[in-house]
PAPAKOL-605701 format. One record per residue (C-alpha): residue in one letter; y, z negated, x negated. Coordinates in steps of 0.2 Angstrom, whole numbers, padded with zeros to 4 digits, always signed. Layout:
AYZX ...
This chain:
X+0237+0088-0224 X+0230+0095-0240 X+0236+0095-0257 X+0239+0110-0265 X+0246+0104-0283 X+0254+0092-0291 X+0272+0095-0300 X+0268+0087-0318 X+0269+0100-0330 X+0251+0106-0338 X+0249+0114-0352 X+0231+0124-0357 X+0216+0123-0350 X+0208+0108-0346 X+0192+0107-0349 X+0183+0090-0341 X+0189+0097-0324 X+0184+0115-0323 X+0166+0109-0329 X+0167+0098-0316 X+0172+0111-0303 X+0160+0121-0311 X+0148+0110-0309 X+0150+0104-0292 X+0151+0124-0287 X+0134+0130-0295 X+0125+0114-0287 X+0131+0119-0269 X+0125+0139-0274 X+0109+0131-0276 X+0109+0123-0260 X+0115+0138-0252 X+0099+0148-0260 X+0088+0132-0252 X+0090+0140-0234 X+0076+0131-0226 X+0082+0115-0218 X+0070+0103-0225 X+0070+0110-0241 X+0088+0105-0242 X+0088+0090-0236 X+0074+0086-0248 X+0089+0091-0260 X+0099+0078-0253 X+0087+0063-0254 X+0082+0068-0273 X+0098+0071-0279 X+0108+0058-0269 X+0111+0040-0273 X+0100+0026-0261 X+0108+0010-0256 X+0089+0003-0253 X+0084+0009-0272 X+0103+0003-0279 X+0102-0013-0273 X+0083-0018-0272 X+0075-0008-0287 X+0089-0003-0299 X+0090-0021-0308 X+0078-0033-0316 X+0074-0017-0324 X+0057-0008-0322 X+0049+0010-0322 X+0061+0015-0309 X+0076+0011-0315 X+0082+0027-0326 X+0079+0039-0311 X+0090+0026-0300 X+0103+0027-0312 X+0104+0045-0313 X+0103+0047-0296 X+0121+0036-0296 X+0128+0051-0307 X+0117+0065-0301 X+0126+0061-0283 X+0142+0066-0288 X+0139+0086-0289 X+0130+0085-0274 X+0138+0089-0258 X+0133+0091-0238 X+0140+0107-0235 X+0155+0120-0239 X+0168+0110-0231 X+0165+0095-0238 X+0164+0103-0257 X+0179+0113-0253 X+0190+0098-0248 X+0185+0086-0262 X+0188+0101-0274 X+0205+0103-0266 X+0209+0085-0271 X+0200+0085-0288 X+0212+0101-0293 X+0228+0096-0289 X+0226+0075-0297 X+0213+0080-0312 X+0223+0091-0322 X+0236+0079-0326 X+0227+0064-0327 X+0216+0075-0340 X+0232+0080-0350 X+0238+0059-0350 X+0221+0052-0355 X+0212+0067-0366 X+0198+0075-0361 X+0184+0064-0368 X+0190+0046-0359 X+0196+0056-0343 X+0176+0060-0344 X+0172+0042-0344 X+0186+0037-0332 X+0177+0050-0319 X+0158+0044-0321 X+0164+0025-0318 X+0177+0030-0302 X+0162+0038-0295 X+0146+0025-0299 X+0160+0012-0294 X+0163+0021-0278 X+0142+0024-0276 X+0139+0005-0279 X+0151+0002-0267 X+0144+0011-0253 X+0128+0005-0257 X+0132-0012-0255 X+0138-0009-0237 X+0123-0005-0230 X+0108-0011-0242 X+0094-0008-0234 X+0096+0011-0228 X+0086+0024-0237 X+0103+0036-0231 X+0108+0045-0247 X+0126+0045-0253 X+0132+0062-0258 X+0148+0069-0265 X+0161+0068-0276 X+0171+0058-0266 X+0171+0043-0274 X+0176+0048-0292 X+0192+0059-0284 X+0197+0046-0275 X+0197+0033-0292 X+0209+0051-0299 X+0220+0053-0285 X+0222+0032-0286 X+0224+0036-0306 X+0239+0049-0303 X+0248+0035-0288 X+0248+0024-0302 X+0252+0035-0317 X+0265+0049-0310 X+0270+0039-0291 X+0285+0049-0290 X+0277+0065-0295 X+0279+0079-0283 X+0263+0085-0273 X+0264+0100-0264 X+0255+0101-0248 X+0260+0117-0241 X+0272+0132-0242 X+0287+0122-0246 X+0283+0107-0240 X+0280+0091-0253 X+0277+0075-0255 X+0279+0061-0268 X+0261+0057-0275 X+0266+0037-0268 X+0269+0045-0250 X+0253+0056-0251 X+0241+0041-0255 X+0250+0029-0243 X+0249+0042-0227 X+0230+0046-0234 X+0226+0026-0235 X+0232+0026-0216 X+0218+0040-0211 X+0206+0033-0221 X+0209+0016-0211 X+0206+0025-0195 X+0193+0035-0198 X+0184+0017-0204 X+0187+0012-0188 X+0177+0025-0182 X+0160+0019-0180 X+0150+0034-0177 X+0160+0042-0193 X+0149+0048-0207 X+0163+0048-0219 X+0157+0036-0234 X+0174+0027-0235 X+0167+0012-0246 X+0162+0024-0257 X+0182+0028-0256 X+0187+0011-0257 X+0176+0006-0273 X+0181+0024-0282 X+0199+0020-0279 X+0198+0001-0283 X+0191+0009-0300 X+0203+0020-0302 X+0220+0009-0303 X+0212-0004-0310 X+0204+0006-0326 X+0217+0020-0328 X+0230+0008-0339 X+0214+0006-0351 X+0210+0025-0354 X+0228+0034-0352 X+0234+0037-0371 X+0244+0026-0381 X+0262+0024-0375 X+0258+0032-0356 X+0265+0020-0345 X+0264+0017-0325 X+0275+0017-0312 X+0287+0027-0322 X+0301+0031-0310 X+0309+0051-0312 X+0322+0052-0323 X+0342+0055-0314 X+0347+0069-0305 X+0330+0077-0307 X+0315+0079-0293 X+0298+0081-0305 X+0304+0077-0324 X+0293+0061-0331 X+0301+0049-0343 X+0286+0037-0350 X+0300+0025-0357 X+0305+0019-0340 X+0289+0013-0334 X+0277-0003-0339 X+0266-0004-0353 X+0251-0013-0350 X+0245-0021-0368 X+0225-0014-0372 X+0218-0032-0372 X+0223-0035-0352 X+0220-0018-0349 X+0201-0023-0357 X+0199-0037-0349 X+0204-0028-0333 X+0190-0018-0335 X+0179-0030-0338 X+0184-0042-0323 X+0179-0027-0312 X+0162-0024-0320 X+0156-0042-0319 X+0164-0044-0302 X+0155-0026-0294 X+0138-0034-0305 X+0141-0053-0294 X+0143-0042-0278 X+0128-0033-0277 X+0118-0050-0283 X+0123-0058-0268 X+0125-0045-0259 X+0105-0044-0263 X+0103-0062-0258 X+0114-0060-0242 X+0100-0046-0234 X+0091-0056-0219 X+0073-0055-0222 X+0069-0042-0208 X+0082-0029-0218 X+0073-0035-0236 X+0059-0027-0228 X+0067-0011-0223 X+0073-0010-0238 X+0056-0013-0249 X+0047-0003-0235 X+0061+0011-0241 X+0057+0009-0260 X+0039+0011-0257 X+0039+0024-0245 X+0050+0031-0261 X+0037+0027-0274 X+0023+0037-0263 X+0033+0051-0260 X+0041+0054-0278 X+0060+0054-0267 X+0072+0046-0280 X+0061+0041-0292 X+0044+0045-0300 X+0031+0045-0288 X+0019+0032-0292 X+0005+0033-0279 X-0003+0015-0285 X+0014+0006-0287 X+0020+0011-0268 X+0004+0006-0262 X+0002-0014-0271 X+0021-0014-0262 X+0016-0007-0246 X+0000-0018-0243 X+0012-0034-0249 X+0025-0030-0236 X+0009-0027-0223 X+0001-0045-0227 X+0021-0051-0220 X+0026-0040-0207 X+0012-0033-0192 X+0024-0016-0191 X+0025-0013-0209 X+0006-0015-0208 X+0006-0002-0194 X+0013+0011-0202 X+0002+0007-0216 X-0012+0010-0209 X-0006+0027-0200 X-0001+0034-0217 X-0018+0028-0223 X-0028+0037-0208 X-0018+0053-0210 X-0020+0054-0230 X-0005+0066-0233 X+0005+0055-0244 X-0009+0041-0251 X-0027+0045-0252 X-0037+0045-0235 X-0046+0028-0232 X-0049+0025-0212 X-0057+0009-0216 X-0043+0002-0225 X-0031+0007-0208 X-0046+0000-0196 X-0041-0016-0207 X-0021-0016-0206 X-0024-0010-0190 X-0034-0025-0183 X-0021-0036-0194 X-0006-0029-0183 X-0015-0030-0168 X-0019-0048-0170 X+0000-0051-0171 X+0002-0040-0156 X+0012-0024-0161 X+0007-0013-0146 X+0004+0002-0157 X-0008-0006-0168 X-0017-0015-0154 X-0019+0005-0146 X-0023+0011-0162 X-0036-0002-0165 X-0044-0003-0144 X-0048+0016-0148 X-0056+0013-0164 X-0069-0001-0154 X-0071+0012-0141 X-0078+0024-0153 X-0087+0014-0165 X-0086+0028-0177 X-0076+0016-0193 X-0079-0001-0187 X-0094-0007-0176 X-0093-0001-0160 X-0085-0015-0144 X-0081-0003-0129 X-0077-0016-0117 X-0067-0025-0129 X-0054-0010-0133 X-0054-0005-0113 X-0047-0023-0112 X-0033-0022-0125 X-0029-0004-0117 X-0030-0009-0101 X-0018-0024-0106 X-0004-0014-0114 X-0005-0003-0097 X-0003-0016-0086 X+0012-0023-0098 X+0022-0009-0095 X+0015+0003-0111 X+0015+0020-0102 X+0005+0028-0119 X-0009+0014-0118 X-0012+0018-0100 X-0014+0038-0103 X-0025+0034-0116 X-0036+0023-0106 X-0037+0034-0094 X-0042+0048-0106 X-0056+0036-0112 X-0062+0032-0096 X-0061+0053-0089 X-0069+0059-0104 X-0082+0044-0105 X-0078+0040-0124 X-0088+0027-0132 X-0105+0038-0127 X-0103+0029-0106 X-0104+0039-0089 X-0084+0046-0084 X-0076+0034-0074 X-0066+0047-0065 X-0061+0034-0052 X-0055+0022-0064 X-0045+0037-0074 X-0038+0042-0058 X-0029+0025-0056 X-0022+0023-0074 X-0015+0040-0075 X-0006+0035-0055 X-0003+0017-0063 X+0008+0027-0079 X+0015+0041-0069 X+0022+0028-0057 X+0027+0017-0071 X+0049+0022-0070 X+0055+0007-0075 X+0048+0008-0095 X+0061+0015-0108 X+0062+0022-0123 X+0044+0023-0134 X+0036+0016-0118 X+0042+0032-0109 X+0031+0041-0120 X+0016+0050-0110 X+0024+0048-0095 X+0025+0066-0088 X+0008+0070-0094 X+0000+0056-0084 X+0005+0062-0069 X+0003+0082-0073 X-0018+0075-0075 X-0015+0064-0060 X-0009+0079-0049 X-0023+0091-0058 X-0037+0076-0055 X-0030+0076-0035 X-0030+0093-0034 X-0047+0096-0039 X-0053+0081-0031 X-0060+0073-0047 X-0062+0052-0043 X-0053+0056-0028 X-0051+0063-0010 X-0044+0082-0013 X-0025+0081-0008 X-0017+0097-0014 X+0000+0091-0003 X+0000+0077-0013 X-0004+0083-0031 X+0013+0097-0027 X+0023+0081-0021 X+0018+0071-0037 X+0023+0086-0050 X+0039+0088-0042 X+0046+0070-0046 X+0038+0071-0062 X+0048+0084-0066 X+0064+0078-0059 X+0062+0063-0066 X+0058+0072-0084 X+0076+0082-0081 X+0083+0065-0076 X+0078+0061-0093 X+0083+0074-0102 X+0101+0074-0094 X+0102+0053-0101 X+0099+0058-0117 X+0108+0073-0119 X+0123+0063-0113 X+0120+0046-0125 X+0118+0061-0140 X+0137+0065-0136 X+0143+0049-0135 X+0136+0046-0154 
């Protein structure tokens, strides 16, 4: 159920809401040029508002903080899609008009940017440490259609050919589908951006309507869409203020202790997110230095944090190439035991090319992983040991084992799956050829065909969990 219009009489042209429109339409024509993928999502995560950077990096004020803020706005005239524009254009039309004509153009301006950064803040606060980006003007039409319930409840909307609604029985059937798409946990809707927008909304609209509008006005007698201010409630500008204020301090109290709320593995997240931010120039200005001095605090404090460190610091795409100080993070991670520093760093002994070389000490920690159920630690092993890495003889015997050890290994999941079809296509290849062990073509052919119905097997369980999200 859509609404089309909304019986309160407008005169002229309005201009605060066709900008808007306009606005909103020539950011989504700009998309729509963007046709490559990633270029457009790149969109998304500069434009759009992040509940990691809100929350974590907007307030004590620092360098950040402007392009934080204008993200909050910059948000607003972004949207993920045609359908999503068109809808909220849909609902903008028919409430903005005459809450334009009731307030003037310049507050209705005002009231809009604080429905929507209400709504924004809201949502950010939901889930704080996610680097998701909030786009859409949903938030700030939702504070206008919550303005109009208030305003004009008796108003007529019309939501089809001839069918209509009062604007009270529109919101009150929309808050019910709002509810149960909440519910709805898989649902990408950004209803606390919703809530917060229309919290704003009936609580700032008595301030900014004209002098003498009144709310809850009911329609005069013997007449369907007429308005009669004089049979409403006037709410005094002082308590309308204070109003105001109350919601201000109470949103600013929120996302302080929403802040200090965040267990410490999500502050991580979150500050992981803000530097990833600062390196890559994605909501703020990118400040190379800065999102490094973050990174390597977060790495001293957490071994996976430190892990990914070091992979951005071997690979030199978004900080400056330095494999010595990834050998370091590396060996720091391994030391605490996250698997994929522990095979980063085994490898790095075996070769002896950026910290001195211990071959027998990496084939240890490799060899460990394997047997504790790391498929990718096994392969590896294996390639080390066929290819005779670390300038020793190829152990083609010993390969043979780990790649039969990983292509045996079913019972691993997930990341630890990883490697597991191409362990046993070397392990069929290394029987058929007889390399570290007696030729058995019967058995290679035997070995590739589980492999592959296994990898099908696979294929199907994930398909199937994708569904069901």
């Amino acid at each position: 159920m859509l609404p089309i219009s909304s019986a309160f009489p407008v005169k002229g042209f309005q201009p605060v809401t066709w900008t808007i429109i306009g606005l909103c339409v020539l950011v989504s024509c700009i998309q729509l040029v963007m046709s490559d993928q990633m270029a457009d999502g790149m969109f998304y995560q500069r434009y759009g508002a992040h509940p990691a950077l809100v929350i974590f990096d907007l307030w004590p004020r620092n360098s950040d903080s402007p392009a934080i803020a204008w993200s909050l706005v910059s948000s607003m005239f972004v949207h993920a899609g045609f359908l999503h524009l068109l809808f909220n254009m849909l609902f903008f039309h028919c409430f903005s008009e005459p809450m334009e004509v009731l307030m003037g153009s310049s507050r209705y301006a005002i009231f809009y940017l604080l429905c929507g950064l209400a709504g924004a803040i809201v949502y950010c606060t939901i889930d704080p440490h996610s680097f998701a980006p909030l786009v859409g003007a949903s938030g700030a039409v939702t504070g206008v259609l919550a303005a109009h319930t208030l305003l004009l409840p008796y108003t007529q909307i019309s939501v089809g050919i001839k069918a209509t609604l009062p604007a009270w029985g529109f919101t009150a059937f929309w808050v019910f589908l709002q509810v149960l798409g909440a519910a709805d946990s898989e649902s990408t809707t950004a209803y606390g951006a919703h809530f917060g927008g229309g919290v704003a909304g009936l609580l700032l609209a008595p301030l900014f309507v004209k002098s003498g509008v009144q709310i809850l006005a009911p329609p005069v007698e013997d007449t369907e869409h007429a308005f009669e201010y004089d049979e409403g409630f006037v709410v005094p500008r002082p308590l309308a203020a204070g109003v105001a204020l109350l919601l201000v301090v109470t949103l600013a109290f929120f996302v302080s202790g929403r802040r200090d709320s965040v267990d410490a593995a999500s502050k991580v997240d979150a500050e992981e997110w803000i530097a990833v931010a600062r390196l890559e120039g994605v909501g703020v200005p990118q400040d190379t230095e800065r999102g490094l001095a973050l990174y390597r605090a977060l790495a001293a404090k957490d071994a996976k944090v430190a892990t990914r460190l070091a992979d951005k610091l071997r690979e030199g795409k978004t900080v400056p190439k330095d494999e010595a100080e990834a050998a370091k993070w590396y060996r720091s991670a391994a030391e605490q035991k996250e698997p994929k520093a522990v095979s980063a760093w085994a490898l790095m002994l075996v070769d002896g090319e950026i910290v001195p070389r211990d071959r027998e000490r990496g084939l240890a920690l490799l060899r460990q992983l394997g047997d504790d159920g790391y498929i990718s630690a096994d392969l590896q092993l294996a390639q080390v040991l066929e290819a005779g890495r670390g300038d020793a003889t190829p152990d083609l015997a010993g390969a043979v084992q780990r790649y039969k050890h990983a292509c045996e290994n079913t019972a691993a999941d997930g990341a630890m799956r990883n490697g597991h079809y191409e362990a046993c296509r070397r392990y069929a290849q290394m029987l058929k050829d007889g390399r570290g062990t007696e030729p058995d073509p019967d058995k290679a052919a035997e070995v590739l065909k589980q492999a592959d119905v296994q990898r099908l097997l696979d294929a199907g369980i994930a398909a199937v969990l994708n569904r069901r999200r």
